[in-house]
C-alpha positions, 0 to 999 in steps of 0.5 A: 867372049862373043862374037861381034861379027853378028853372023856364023857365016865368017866361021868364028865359031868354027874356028873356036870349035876347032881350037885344039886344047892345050896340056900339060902332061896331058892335065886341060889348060882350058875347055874345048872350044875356048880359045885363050890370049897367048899369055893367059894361056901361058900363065895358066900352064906355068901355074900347072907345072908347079901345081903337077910337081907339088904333087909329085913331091908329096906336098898336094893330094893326088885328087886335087885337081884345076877346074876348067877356068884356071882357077887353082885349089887353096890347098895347091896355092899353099902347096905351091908355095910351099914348093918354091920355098925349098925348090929355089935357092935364094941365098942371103946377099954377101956383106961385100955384094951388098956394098957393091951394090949400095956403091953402084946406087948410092941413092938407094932408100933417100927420102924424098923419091918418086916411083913411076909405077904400074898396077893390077888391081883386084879389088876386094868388094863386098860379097867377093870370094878373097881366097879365090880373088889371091888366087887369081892375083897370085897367078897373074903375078906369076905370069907377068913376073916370068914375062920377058917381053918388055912389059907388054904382058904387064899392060894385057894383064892390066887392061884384062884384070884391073878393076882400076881405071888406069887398066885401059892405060896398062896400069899406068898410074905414073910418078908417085911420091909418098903422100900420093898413095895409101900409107900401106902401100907405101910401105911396100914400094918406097924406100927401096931400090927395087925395078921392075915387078915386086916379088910380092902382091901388094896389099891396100885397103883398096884390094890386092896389087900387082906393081910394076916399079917402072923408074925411080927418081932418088930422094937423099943419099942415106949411108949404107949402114941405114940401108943395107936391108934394102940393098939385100932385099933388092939382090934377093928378089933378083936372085928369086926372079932367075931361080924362078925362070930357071925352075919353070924351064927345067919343069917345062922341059921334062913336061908333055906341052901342047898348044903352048909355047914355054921356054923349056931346058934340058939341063938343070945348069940353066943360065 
């Protein structure tokens, strides 16, 4: 980004020059000089934890390697994948954990809800480079979905990233029913009782989402047979979340961090 203040002398450039550049085991985060928001920065080192521990384990060629603008390789998007499939342990809900659950929010998938929702847009337009566009928006959702900070990661990203309008709001696009949205989206937002970021991206004919469920309002009570696969859906994107933090903090903590600020664990009995 340049500079505004229109002259050298209040000693931006300087400042930016002298910006040191953060690593992870010694790996650039970013090129000399450039000095990035705290939580870009954060994103793109979360993403080279996983990136260097699938090339430990096999699963990434040694070559590969991020370039300077944080963008990753397809082939370390799949490894990385690949590496949280087996490193994380999501197990399936429990019948039992399950009724508990449908019992605490009866309305769970009743017909007739609204959501009150936030997005990240990455619009797919003519010309654009997709696997470059999922990359981005699969690093981005990882950060914001990591973000323990009351949303406020979410509305940066948004007002950095989103190719909607409502990015200057923060992505706020608010109470939504049905109808309101694209028939694919609402697939995957409605009828279920997920809060918070979705595990997944969002796909619509306008682009890849990142969504942030901010609220619900309840339709009807359906009984817990129709939505038991809702209810287990909604545990194990719970259980994904803090298998995921957990995982990030064991890398950071057998990890060389410099010029960032991960939360890290010695430990793997993380709580």
């Amino acid at each position: 980004m340049s500079s505004t203040c229109g002259t050298s002398s209040c000693g931006c450039a300087s400042e930016a020059a002298a910006a040191p550049v953060a690593r992870v085991n010694g790996v650039a985060l970013h090129a000399s000089g450039v000095q990035l928001p705290a939580e870009h920065l954060r994103q793109r080192a979360c993403t080279e934890l996983l990136r260097q521990e699938a090339q430990r384990q096999g699963l990434l060629a040694a070559d590969d390697a991020p370039d300077l603008e944080g963008a990753t390789s397809a082939a370390a998007s799949a490894a990385i994948e690949q590496l949280l499939e087996t490193a994380l342990s999501v197990p399936e809900p429990t019948e039992e954990a399950c009724r508990r659950y449908h019992a605490a929010h009866p309305t769970l998938g009743g017909q007739g809800e609204r959501v009150q929702l936030r997005h990240v847009l990455f619009a797919v337009t003519p010309g654009v480079d997709v696997q470059l566009l999922r990359q981005r928006a699969e690093s981005v959702l990882l950060d914001v979905r990591c973000a323990d900070d009351g949303g406020a990661r979410f509305a940066q990203a948004a007002r950095q990233w989103s190719n909607c309008p409502s990015g200057q709001e923060g992505g706020e696009l608010g109470w939504l029913r049905q109808e309101d949205c694209a028939p694919e989206f609402a697939r995957d937002v409605f009828g279920t009782q997920e809060i918070g970021v979705l595990s997944r991206l969002v796909h619509s004919r306008f682009g890849l989402h990142v969504v942030e469920v901010c609220a619900r309002e309840p339709g009807q009570e359906l009984p817990f047979e129709q939505v038991r696969a809702s209810v287990a859906l909604v545990l194990r994107q719970q259980t994904w979340v803090n298998a995921l933090r957990q995982y990030l903090q064991l890398l950071a903590g057998q990890a060389e961090i410099e010029g960032v600020q991960l939360d890290a664990a010695d430990s793997p009995l993380v709580q």
